[in-house]
ZAMARGU-4260 file (C-alpha; in steps of 0.2 Angstrom, whole numbers, plus 5000, padded with zeros to 4 digits):
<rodrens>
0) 5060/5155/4986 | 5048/5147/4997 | 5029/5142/4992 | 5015/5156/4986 | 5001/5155/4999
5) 4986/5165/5000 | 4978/5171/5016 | 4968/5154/5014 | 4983/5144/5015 | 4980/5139/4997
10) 4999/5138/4988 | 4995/5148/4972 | 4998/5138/4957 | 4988/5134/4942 | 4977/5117/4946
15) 4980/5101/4938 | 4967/5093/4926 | 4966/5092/4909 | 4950/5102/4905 | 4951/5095/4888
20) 4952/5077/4889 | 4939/5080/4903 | 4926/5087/4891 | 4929/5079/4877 | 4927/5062/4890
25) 4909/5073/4894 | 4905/5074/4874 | 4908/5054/4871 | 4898/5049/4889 | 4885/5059/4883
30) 4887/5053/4863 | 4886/5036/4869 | 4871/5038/4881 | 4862/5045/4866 | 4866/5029/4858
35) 4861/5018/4872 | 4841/5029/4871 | 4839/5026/4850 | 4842/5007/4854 | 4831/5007/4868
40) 4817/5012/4856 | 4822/5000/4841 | 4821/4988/4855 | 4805/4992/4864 | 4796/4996/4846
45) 4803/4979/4842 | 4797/4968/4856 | 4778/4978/4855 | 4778/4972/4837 | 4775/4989/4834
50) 4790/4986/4818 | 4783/4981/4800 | 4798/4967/4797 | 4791/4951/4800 | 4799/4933/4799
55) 4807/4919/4812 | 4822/4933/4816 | 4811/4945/4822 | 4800/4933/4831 | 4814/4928/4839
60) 4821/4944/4844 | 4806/4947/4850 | 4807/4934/4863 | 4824/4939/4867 | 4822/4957/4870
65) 4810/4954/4885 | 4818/4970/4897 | 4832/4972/4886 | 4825/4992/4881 | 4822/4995/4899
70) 4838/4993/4906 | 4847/5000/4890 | 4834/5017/4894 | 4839/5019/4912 | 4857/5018/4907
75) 4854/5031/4896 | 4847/5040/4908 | 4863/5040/4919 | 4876/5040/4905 | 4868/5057/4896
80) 4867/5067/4911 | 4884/5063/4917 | 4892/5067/4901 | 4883/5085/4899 | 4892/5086/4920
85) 4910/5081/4916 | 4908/5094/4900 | 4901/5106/4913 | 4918/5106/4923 | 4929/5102/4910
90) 4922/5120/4903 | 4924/5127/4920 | 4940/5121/4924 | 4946/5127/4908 | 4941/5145/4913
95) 4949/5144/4930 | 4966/5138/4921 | 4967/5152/4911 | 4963/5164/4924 | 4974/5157/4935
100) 4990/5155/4921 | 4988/5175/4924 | 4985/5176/4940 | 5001/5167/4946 | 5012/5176/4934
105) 5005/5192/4941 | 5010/5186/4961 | 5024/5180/4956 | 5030/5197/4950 | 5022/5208/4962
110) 5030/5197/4977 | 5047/5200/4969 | 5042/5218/4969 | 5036/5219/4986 | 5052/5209/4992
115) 5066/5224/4984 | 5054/5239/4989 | 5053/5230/5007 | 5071/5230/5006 | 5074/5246/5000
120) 5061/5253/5016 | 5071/5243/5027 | 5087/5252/5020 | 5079/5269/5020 | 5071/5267/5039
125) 5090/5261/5041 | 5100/5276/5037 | 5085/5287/5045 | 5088/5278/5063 | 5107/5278/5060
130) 5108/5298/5056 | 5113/5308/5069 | 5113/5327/5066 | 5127/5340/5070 | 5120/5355/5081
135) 5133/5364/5073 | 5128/5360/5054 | 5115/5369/5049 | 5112/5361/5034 | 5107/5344/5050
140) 5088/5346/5050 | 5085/5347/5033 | 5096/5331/5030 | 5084/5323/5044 | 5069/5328/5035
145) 5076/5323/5018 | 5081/5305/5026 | 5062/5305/5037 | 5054/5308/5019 | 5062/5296/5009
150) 5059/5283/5021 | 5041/5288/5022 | 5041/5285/5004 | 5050/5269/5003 | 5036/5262/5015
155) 5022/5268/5005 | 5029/5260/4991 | 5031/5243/5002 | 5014/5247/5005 | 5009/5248/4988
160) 5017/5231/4984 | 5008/5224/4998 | 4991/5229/4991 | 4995/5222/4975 | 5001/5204/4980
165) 4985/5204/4992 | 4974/5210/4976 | 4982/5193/4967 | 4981/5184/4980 | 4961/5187/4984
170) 4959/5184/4964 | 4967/5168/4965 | 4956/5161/4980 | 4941/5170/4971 | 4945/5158/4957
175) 4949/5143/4967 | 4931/5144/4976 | 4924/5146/4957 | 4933/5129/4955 | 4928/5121/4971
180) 4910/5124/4968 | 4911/5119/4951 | 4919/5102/4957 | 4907/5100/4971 | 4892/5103/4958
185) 4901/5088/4945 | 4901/5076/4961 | 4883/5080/4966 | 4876/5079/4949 | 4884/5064/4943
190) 4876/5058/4960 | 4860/5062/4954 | 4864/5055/4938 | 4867/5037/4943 | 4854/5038/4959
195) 4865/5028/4969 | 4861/5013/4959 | 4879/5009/4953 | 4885/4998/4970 | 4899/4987/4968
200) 4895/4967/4969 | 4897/4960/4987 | 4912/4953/4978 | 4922/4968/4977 | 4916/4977/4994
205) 4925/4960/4999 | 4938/4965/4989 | 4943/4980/5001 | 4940/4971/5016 | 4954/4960/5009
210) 4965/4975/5006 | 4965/4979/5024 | 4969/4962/5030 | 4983/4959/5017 | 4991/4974/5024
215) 4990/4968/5041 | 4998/4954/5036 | 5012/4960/5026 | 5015/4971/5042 | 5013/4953/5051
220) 5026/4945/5038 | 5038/4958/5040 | 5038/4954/5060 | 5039/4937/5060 | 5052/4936/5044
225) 5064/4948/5057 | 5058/4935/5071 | 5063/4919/5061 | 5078/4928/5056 | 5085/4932/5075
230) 5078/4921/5086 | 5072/4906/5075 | 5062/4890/5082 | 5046/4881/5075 | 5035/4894/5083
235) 5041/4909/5072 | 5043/4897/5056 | 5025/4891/5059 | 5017/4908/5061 | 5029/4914/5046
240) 5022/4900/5035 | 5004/4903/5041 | 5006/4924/5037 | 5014/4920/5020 | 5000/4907/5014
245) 4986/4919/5019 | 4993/4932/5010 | 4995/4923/4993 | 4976/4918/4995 | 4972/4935/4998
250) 4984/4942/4983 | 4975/4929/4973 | 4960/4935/4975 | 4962/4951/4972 | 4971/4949/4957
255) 4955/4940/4951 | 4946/4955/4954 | 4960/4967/4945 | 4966/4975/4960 | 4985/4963/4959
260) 4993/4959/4944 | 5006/4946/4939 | 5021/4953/4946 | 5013/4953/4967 | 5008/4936/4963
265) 5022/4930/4959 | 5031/4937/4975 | 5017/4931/4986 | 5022/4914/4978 | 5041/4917/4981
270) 5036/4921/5002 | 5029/4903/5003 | 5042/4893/4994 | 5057/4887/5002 | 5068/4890/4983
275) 5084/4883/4996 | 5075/4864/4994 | 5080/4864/4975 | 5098/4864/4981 | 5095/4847/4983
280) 5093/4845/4966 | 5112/4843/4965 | 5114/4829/4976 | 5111/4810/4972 | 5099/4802/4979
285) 5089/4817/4987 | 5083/4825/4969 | 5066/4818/4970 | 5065/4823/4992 | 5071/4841/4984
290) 5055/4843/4973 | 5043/4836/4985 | 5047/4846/5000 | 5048/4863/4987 | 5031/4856/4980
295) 5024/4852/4997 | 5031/4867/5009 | 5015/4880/5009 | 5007/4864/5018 | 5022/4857/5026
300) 5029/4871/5032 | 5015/4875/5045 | 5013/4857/5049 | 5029/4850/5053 | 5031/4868/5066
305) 5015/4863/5072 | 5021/4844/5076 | 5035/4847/5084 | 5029/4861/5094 | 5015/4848/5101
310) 5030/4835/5103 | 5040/4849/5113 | 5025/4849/5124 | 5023/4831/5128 | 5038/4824/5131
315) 5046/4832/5145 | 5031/4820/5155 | 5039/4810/5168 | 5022/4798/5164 | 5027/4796/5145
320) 5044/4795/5147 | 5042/4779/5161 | 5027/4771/5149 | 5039/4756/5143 | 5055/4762/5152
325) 5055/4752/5168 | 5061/4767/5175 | 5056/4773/5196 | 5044/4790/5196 | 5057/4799/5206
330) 5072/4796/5191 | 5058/4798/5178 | 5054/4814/5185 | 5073/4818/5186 | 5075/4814/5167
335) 5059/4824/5164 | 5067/4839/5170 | 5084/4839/5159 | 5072/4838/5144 | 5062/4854/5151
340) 5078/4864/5153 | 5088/4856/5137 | 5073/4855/5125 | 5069/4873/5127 | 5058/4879/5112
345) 5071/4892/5108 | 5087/4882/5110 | 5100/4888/5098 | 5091/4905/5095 | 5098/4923/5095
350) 5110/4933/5085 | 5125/4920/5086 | 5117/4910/5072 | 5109/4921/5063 | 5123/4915/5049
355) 5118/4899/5050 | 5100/4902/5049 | 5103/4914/5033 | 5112/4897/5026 | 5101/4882/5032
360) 5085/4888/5035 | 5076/4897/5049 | 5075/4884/5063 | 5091/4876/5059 | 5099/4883/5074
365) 5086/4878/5085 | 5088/4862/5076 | 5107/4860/5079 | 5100/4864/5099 | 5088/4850/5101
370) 5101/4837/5093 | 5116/4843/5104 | 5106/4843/5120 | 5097/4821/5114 | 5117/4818/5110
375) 5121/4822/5127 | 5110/4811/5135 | 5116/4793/5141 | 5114/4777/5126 | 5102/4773/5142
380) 5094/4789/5142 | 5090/4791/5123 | 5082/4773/5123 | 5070/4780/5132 | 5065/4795/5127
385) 5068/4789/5107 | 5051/4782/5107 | 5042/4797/5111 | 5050/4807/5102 | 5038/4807/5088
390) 5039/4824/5074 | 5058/4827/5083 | 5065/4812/5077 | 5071/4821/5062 | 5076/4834/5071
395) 5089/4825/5083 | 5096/4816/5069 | 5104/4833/5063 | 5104/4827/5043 | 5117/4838/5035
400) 5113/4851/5022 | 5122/4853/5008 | 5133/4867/4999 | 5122/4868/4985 | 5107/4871/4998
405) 5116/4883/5008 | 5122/4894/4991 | 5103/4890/4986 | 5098/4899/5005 | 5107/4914/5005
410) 5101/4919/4986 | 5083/4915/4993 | 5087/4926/5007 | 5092/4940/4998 | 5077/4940/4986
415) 5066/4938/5000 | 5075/4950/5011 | 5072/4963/4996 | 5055/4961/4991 | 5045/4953/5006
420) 5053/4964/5019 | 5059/4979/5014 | 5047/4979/4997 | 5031/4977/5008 | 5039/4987/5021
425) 5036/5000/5009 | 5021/4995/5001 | 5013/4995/5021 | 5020/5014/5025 | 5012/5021/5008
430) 4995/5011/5012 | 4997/5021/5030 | 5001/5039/5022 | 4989/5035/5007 | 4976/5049/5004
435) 4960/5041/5000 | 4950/5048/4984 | 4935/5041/4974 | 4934/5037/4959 | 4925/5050/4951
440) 4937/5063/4960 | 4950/5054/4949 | 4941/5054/4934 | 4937/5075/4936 | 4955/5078/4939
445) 4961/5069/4922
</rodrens>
C-alpha cells in the first residue's frame, strides 16, 4: 500500500525523536548549569576575600581565580537556559508522539475503510449503469429504483469514509504544526541562550573549507586514477601523485580536528604509496632500491613525471641535439622531427596496455614506447641524442620489472581500485546528495 500523505504532503507517520532521552538531556544541562553558578559564587566570594578561611592556599587561589567566576557565570547563563529549552520540546514532543501513535492507527483504519466502501460504490454504480429494464416486466422500475438507491447509499457511505480520513488527516498536520513550532521555538531559544557567542575557532571553519576541497579532490583522483589506467604517460601519473598527496594532508588535518579517523587515513596513505616497489624485496640486489623508492614515492612520484615531462619538451631541439654533435642544421632539424613524432608524450597509451599498466605500473607502457622508438634510432643517432637525454635516461633503458613486483601491482591495483575509486566514488555522490543539518537539529531529534 503506498504512503499516507496529508493534503500538506506530509506522509503521516509518528515523528522520530526520543522525547525522553531529550528531556532528561534538558534536566542534566540545566543541573550542570546550576552547578557551573554555585561555583561561580564560591569563586567570586573567594577572590573578593569575602570568605573567612585564611592561609597560603587561599591566598593563592586568590591570585588564580582572577575571572575564573566570570566566565564560569556566563556559561551558566547559557547552559541553564538551554536545558529548561530541550526539556521544553522533549515534553512537547512527547505529547505530539502520543497524539500521533493514535492518530495514525485511526488513518490507517479509516483509509482501509474508505478503500472497500469505494469499492463497494463503484460496484453498486456498476450494476446501476449495467441494468437495463424490461418494458414488459413490471416489477423493471422498481428494480431500477432499488439499484438507484443502493448506489446512492454506497456513495454516501464512500463519502462518509472520506470525511473521516480528511478529519485524521487534518488532526495529524494540526499536530505536526504543534511540533514545528515547538522545534522552531527550541532552536530560537537555545539561540538566545548562547547569544551567538559559541563560534567555532578559525581552525575548524578551516576545517570545512578543507571538506570541500577534499571532495574536489577525490572527484579529481577518481579522474586521473581512470586516466593513468587507460591512457598512462607522466602527465597523468604526475597529476595522480599531486591529487593523492594533497588529499592525505587534507585527510590529516581533518582527523586532527576529529572529523577523519584512523581507517581514511590509512587509505589516504594507501593512494600515495606504490606497495608494487616492495616486490623488489624479493630480488637480490634491489631490496634496499625497493624500500627507498616506497619510502620516497609521495615526493618521487610527482618529480620524476615532472622531469621527464620538461625532458620531453627539450629535446626534440634541433639547437640541443647539434650542441656537441658535429651534425649540419638541416639533418639536425631532420633528427629533430623523428623525436617529435616518436617521443610523443602518449606513446604506448590506450586500452591495448591497460594489462600491462595494471602489472608494471601506470606509465610503463609509455615507458616501453619511449625505449622502442631511442632502440630504433641509428648507434649514430643515439650518440647523439644520449647526452641530452637527461630524466629519460632511465626510461630508455627499459630495466625489467620483476614477477614479484608485477604479482605485488595487481593486488595494489585491486585494493586501490576498491577503496580509492569506487570507495570515494561513493563517499563523493553521498557528499552531493547529503542534506545539511546543524547541530543542534541533531541534537533535538535524539
Amino acid at each position: 500500500m503506498t504512503d499516507l500523505r496529508t493534503h500538506s504532503g506530509r506522509r503521516v507517520e509518528v515523528l522520530d525523536g526520543d522525547a525522553a532521552k531529550i528531556i532528561e538531556r534538558g534536566e542534566a544541562i540545566e543541573a550542570l548549569g546550576a552547578q557551573m553558578e554555585g561555583a561561580s559564587r564560591v569563586l567570586r566570594d573567594i577572590g573578593d576575600g569575602a570568605e573567612e578561611q585564611r592561609g597560603r592556599s587561599i591566598e593563592r587561589i586568590q591570585e588564580e581565580v582572577g575571572d575564573v567566576h566570570e566566565e564560569l557565570h556566563l556559561a551558566a547563563e547559557r547552559y541553564t537556559p538551554t536545558g529548561r529549552v530541550m526539556k521544553t520540546y522533549g515534553q512537547a514532543l512527547d505529547s505530539v508522539q502520543v497524539e500521533m501513535t493514535r492518530i495514525v492507527s485511526d488513518a490507517e483504519a479509516a483509509r482501509a475503510v474508505l478503500v472497500q466502501r469505494q469499492a463497494q460504490a463503484a460496484a453498486a454504480a456498476s450494476a446501476l449503469d449495467r441494468f437495463e429494464p424490461d418494458a414488459d416486466d413490471p416489477s423493471a422500475t422498481a428494480t431500477a429504483d432499488r439499484l438507484a438507491d443502493g448506489a446512492s447509499a454506497a456513495a454516501g457511505l464512500a463519502d462518509a469514509a472520506r470525511e473521516d480520513l480528511d478529519d485524521a488527516l487534518r488532526a495529524y498536520d494540526i499536530q505536526f504544526d504543534m511540533w514545528d513550532e515547538a522545534y522552531e521555538a527550541a532552536l530560537e531559544g537555545i539561540e538566545d541562550a548562547t547569544k551567538g557567542n559559541i563560534t567555532d575557532h578559525w581552525t575548524d571553519n578551516l576545517a570545512g573549507v578543507v571538506e570541500v576541497i577534499l571532495t574536489v579532490l577525490q572527484v579529481a583522483g577518481v579522474i586521473l586514477a581512470l586516466a593513468a589506467l587507460i591512457i598512462g604517460g607522466p602527465l597523468f601519473a604526475a597529476l595522480a601523485a599531486i591529487a593523492g598527496v594533497l588529499a592525505l594532508l587534507g585527510t590529516l588535518y581533518l582527523a586532527a580536528k576529529g572529523r577523519r579517523n584512523g581507517g581514511d587515513v590509512a587509505w589516504a596513505v594507501v593512494g600515495v604509496l606504490p606497495f608494487g616497489k616492495l616486490g623488489k624485496l624479493f630480488q637480490s640486489g634491489k631490496r634496499m632500491t625497493g624500500l627507498r623508492e616506497f619510502a620516497t614515492a609521495p615526493v618521487m612520484d610527482i618529480v620524476t613525471p615532472v622531469r621527464r615531462i620538461v625532458a620531453l619538451r627539450r629535446l626534440p631541439s634541433a639547437e640541443v641535439i647539434r650542441q656537441g654533435g658535429g651534425m649540419g642544421s638541416r639533418a639536425a632539424q631532420g633528427l629533430a622531427q623523428r623525436i617529435r613524432t616518436d617521443f610523443t608524450l602518449f606513446s604506448g597509451g590506450g586500452p591495448s596496455g591497460i594489462v600491462t599498466r595494471i602489472t608494471q605500473g601506470s606509465s610503463r607502457t609509455w615507458q616501453n614506447g619511449m625505449a622502442d622508438a631511442f632502440a630504433s634510432l641509428t648507434p649514430h643517432h643515439q650518440r647523439l641524442v644520449s647526452p641530452h637525454l637527461g630524466a629519460l635516461q632511465s626510461v630508455v633503458a627499459r630495466s625489467e620489472v620483476s614477477m614479484p613486483e608485477m604479482a605485488i601491482n595487481v593486488v595494489e591495483f585491486g585494493i586501490k581500485r576498491t577503496n580509492m575509486v569506487l570507495g570515494r566514488s561513493s563517499d563523493i555522490m553521498t557528499a552531493m546528495n547529503e542534506r545539511p543539518v546543524d547541530a543542534w537539529s541533531a541534537e533535538l531529534s535524539r
